[in-house]
Backbone as a chain_set.jsonl record, in Angstrom:
{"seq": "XXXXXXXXXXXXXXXXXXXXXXXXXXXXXXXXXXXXXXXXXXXXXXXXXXXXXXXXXXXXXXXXXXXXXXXXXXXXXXXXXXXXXXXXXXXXXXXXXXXXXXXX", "coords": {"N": [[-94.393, 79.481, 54.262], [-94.133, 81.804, 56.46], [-96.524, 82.913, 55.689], [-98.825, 80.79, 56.425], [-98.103, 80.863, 59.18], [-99.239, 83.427, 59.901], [-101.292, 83.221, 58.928], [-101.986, 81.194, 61.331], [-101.554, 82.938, 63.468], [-103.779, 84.973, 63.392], [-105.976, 83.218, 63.128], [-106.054, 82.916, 65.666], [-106.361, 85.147, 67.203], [-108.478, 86.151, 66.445], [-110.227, 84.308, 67.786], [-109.541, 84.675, 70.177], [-110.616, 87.518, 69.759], [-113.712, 87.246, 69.554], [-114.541, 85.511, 71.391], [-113.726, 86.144, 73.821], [-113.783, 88.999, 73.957], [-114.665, 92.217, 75.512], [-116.087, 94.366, 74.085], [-117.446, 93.158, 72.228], [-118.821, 91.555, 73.72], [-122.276, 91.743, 74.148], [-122.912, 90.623, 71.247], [-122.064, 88.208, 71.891], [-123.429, 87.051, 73.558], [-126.081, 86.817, 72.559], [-125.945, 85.936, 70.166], [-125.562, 83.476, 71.474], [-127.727, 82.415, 72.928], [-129.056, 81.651, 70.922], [-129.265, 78.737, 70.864], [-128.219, 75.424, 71.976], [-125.598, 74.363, 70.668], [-124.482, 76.874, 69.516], [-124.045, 78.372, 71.75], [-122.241, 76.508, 72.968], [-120.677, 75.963, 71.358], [-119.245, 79.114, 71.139], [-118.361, 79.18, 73.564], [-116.049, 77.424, 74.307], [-113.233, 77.495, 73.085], [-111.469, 75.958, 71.88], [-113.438, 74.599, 70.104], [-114.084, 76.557, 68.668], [-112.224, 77.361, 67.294], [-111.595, 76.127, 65.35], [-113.937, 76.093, 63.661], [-113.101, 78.849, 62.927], [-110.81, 78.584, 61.994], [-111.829, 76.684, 59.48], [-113.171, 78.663, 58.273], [-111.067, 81.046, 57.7], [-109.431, 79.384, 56.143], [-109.84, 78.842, 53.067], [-109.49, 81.851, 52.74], [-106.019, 81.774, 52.11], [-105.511, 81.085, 50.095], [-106.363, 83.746, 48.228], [-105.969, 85.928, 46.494], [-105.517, 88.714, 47.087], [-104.817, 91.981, 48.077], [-105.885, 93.934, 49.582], [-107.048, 92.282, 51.409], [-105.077, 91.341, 53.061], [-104.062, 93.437, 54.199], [-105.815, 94.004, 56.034], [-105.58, 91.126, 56.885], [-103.016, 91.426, 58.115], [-102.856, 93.482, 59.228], [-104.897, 92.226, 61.855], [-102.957, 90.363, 62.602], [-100.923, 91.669, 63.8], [-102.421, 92.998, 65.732], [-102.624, 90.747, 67.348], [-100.069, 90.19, 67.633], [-98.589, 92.335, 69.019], [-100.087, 92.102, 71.256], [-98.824, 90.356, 72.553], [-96.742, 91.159, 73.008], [-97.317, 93.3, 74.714], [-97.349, 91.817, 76.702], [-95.271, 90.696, 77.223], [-93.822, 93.046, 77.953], [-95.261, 93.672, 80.274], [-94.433, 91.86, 81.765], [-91.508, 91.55, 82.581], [-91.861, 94.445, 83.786], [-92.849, 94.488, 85.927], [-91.143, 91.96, 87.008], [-88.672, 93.65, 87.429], [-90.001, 95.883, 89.278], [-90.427, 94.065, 91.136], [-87.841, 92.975, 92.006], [-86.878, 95.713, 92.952], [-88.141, 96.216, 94.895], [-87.673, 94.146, 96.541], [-84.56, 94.512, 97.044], [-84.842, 97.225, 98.735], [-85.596, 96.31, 101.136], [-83.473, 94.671, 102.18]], "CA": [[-94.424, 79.132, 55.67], [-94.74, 82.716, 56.815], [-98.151, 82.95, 55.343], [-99.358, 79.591, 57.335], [-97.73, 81.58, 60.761], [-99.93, 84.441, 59.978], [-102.76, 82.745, 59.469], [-102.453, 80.92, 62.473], [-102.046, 83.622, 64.391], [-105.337, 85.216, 62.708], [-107.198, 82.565, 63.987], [-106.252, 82.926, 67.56], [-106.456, 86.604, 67.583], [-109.872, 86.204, 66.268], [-111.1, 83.595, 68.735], [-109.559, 85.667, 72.123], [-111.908, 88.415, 69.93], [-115.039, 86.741, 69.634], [-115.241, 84.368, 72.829], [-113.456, 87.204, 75.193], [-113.38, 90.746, 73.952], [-115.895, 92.82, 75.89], [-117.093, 94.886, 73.357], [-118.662, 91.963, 71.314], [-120.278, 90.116, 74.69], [-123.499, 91.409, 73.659], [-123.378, 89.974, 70.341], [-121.714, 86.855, 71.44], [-124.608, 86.351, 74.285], [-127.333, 87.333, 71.889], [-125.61, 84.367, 69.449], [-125.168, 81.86, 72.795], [-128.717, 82.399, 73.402], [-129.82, 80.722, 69.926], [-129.407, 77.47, 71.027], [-126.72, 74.384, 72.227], [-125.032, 74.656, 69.634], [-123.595, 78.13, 69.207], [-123.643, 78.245, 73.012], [-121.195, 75.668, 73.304], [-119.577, 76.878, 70.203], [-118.526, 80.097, 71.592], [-118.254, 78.851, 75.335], [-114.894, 76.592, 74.206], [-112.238, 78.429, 72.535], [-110.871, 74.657, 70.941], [-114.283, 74.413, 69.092], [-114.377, 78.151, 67.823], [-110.699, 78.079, 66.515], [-111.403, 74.778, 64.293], [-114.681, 76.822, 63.091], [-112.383, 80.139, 62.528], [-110.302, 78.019, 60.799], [-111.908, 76.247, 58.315], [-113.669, 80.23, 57.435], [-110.217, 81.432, 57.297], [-108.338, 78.594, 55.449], [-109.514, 79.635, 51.864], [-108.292, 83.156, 52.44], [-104.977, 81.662, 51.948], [-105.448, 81.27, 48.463], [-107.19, 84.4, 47.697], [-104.525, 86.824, 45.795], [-106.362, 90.292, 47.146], [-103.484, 92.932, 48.462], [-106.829, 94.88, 50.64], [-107.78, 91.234, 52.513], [-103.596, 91.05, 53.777], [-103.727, 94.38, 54.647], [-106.628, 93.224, 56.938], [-104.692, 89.857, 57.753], [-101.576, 91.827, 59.028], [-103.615, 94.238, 60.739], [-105.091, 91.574, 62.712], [-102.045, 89.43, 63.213], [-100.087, 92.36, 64.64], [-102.327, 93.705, 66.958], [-102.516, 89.956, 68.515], [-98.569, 90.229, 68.496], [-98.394, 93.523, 70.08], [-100.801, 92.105, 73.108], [-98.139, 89.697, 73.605], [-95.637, 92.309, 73.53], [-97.197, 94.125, 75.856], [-97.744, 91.287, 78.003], [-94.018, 90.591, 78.206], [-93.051, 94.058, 78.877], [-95.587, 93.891, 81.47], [-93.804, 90.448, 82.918], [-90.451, 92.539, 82.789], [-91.328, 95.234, 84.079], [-93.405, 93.592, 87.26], [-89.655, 91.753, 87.348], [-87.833, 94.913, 88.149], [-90.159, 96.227, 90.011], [-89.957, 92.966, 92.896], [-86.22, 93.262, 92.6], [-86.873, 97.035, 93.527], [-88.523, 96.058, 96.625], [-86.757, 93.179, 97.482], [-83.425, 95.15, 97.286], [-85.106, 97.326, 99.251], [-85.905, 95.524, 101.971], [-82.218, 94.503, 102.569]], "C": [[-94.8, 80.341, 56.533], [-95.907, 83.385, 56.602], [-98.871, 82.191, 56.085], [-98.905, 80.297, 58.932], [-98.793, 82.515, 60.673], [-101.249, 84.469, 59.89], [-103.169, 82.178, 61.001], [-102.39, 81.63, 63.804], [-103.618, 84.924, 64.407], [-106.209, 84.578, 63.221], [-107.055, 82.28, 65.355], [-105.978, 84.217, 67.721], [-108.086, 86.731, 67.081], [-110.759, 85.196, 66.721], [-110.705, 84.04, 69.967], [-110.663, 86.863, 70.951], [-113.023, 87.975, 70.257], [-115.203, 86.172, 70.981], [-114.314, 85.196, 74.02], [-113.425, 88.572, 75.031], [-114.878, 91.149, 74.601], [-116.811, 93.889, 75.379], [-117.946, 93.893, 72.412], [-119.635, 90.943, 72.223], [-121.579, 90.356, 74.348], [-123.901, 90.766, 72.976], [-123.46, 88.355, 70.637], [-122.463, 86.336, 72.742], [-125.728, 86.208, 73.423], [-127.101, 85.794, 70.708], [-125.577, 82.722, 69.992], [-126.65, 81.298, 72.548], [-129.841, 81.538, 72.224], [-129.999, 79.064, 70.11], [-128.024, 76.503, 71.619], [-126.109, 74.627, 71.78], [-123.676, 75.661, 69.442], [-123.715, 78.48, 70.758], [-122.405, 77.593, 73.175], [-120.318, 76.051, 72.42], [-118.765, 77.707, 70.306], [-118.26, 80.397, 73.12], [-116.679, 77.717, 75.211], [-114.169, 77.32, 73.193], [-111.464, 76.791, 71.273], [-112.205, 74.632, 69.963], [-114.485, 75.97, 68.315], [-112.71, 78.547, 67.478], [-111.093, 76.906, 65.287], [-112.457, 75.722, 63.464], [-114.071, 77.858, 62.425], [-111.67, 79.635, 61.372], [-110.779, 77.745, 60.212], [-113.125, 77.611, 57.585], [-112.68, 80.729, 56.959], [-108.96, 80.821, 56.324], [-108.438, 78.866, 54.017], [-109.139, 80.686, 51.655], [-106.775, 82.819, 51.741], [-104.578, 81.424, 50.472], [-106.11, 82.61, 47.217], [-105.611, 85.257, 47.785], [-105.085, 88.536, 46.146], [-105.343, 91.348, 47.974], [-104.971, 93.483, 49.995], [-107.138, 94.142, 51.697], [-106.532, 91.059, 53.233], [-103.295, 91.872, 54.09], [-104.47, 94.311, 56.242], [-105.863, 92.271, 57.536], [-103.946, 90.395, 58.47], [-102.013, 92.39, 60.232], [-104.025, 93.503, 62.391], [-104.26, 90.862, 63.367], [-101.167, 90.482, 64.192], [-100.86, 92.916, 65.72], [-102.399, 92.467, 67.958], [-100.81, 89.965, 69.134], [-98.145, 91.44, 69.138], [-99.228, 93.08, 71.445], [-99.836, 91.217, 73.57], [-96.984, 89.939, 73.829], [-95.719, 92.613, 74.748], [-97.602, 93.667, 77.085], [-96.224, 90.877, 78.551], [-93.8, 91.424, 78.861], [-93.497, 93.906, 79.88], [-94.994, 92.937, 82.795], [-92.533, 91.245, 83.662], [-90.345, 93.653, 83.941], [-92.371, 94.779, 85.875], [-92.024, 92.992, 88.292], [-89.126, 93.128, 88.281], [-88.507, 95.389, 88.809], [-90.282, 95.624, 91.788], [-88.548, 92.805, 92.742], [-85.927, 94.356, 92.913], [-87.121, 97.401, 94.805], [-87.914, 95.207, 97.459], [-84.829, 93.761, 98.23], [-83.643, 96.613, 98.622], [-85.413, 97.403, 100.802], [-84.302, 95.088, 102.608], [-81.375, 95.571, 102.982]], "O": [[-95.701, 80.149, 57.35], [-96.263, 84.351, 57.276], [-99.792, 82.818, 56.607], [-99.704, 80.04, 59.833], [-99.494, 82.383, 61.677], [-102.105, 85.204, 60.383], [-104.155, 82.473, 61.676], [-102.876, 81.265, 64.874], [-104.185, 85.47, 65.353], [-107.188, 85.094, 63.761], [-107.773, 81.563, 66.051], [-105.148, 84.409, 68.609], [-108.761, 87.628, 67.587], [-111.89, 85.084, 66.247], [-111.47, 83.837, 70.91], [-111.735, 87.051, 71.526], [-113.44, 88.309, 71.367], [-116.192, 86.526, 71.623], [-114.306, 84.707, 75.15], [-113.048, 89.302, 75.948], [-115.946, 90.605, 74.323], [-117.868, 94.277, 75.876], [-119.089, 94.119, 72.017], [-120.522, 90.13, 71.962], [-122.262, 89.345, 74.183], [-124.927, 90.133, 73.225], [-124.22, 87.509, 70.165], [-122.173, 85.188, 73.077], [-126.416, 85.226, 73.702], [-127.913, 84.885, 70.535], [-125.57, 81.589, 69.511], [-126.895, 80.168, 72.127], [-130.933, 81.017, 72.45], [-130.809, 78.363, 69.503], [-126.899, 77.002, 71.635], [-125.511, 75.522, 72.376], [-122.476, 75.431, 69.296], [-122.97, 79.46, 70.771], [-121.465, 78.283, 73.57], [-119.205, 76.466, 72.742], [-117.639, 77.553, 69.834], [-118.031, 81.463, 73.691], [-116.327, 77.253, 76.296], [-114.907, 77.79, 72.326], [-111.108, 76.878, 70.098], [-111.851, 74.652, 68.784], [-115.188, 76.115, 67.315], [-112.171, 79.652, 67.43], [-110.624, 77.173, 64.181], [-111.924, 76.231, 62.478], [-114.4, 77.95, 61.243], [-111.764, 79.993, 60.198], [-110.619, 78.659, 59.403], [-113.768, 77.428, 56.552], [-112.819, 81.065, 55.783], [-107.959, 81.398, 55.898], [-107.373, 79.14, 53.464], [-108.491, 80.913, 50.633], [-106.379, 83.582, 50.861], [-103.49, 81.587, 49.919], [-106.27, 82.547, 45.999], [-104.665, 85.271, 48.572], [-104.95, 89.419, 45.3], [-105.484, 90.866, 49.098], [-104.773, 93.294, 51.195], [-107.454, 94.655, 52.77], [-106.777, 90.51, 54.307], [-102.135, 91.82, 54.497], [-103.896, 94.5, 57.314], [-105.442, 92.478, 58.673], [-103.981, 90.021, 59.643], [-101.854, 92.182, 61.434], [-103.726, 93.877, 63.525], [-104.48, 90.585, 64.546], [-100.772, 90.079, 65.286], [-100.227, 93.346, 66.685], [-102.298, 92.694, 69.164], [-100.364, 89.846, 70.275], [-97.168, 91.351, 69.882], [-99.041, 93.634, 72.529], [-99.742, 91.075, 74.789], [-96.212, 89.319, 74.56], [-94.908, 92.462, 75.662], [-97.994, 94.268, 78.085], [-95.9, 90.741, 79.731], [-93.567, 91.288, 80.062], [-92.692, 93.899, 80.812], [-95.01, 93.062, 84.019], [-92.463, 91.52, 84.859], [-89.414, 93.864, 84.718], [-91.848, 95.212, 86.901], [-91.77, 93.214, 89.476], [-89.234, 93.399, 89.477], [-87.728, 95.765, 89.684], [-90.263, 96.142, 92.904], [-88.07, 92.339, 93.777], [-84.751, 94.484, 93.253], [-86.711, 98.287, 95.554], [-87.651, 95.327, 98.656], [-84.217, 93.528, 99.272], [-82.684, 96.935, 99.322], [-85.446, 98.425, 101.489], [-84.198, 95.351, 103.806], [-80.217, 95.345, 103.332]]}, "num_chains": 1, "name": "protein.A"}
């Protein structure tokens, strides 16, 4: 079951890469630009996770220690962005109860 979590966060850390990271917009205009298709493909985030997935669903049977060193890699740095999107909720928090107290 913790293998199936890690995949699925694999394939949504590798569709915010592809269809939003800004070091790959060149590629992933230069890929739009081939046609409908892969335009629309990588212009919807629901049709480029089903794609991700069914690339990444035989991994899950592949026994390779170097490709899960890879998997983790990728799964943790999507769970560190949503680390560091709580702290950032947090600490946004304390800082409007800093002003609001403030203010009184």
């Amino acid at each position: 079951m913790l293998k199936i979590l890690m995949f699925i966060i694999i394939v949504e850390a590798l569709v915010e890469l592809i269809c939003k990271s800004e070091i790959l917009e060149r590629p992933r205009e230069w890929i739009k630009s081939w046609g409908w298709f892969t335009n629309d493909l990588l212009s919807c985030y629901y049709c480029t996770s089903v794609w991700i997935g069914m690339i990444i669903a035989p991994l899950y049977f592949v026994n390779n220690k170097y490709l899960y060193i890879i998997c983790i890699g990728i799964a943790l740095h999507r769970l560190s962005n949503y680390l560091h999107l709580l702290f950032g909720i947090l600490r946004d928090f304390q800082i409007d109860t800093r002003i609001r107290r403030g203010r009184q």
